[in-house]
C-alpha positions in Angstrom: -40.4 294.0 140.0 -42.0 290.7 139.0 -40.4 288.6 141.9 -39.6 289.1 145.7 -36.8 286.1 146.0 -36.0 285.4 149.9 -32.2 284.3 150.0 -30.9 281.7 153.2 -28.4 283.0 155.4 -25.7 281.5 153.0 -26.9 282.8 149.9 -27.0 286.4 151.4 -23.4 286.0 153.0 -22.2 285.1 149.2 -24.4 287.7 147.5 -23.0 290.4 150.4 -19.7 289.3 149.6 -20.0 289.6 145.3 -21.5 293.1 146.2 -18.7 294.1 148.7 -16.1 293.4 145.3 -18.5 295.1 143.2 -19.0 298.4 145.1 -14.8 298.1 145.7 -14.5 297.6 141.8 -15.8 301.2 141.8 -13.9 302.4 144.6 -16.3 302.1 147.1 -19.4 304.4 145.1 -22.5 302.7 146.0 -24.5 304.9 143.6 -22.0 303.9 141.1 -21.7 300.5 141.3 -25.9 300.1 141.8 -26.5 302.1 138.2 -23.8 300.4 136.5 -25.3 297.0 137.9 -28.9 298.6 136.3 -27.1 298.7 133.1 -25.6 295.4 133.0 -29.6 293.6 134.2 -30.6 295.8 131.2 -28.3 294.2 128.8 -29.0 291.2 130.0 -32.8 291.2 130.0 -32.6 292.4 126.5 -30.7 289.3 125.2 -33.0 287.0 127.5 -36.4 288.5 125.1 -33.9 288.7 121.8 -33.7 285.0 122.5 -37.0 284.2 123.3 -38.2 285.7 120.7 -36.0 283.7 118.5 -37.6 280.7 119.8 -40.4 282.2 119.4 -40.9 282.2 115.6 
């Protein structure tokens, strides 16, 4: 983990809220929605460097 972000009491209540959906999108499997969430960071993170390294050269 490169960052530890600390979140107000607002932002948490939203981010508990997009999680709640989330976990209900997968009818209510934690581990299911946490490793599908994994994938998706992945994804992302790998067009984040694919575009840095665009600007890059």
């Amino acid at each position: 983990m490169d960052q530890i972000i600390n979140l107000d009491s607002r932002q948490e209540a939203a981010l508990q809220k997009v999680a709640d959906r989330f976990v209900a999108l997968h009818k209510g499997d934690t581990m299911k929605a946490l490793k599908e969430m994994i994938v998706l960071n992945g994804h992302l993170q790998d067009q984040i460097d694919a575009l840095k390294r665009r600007q890059n050269q």
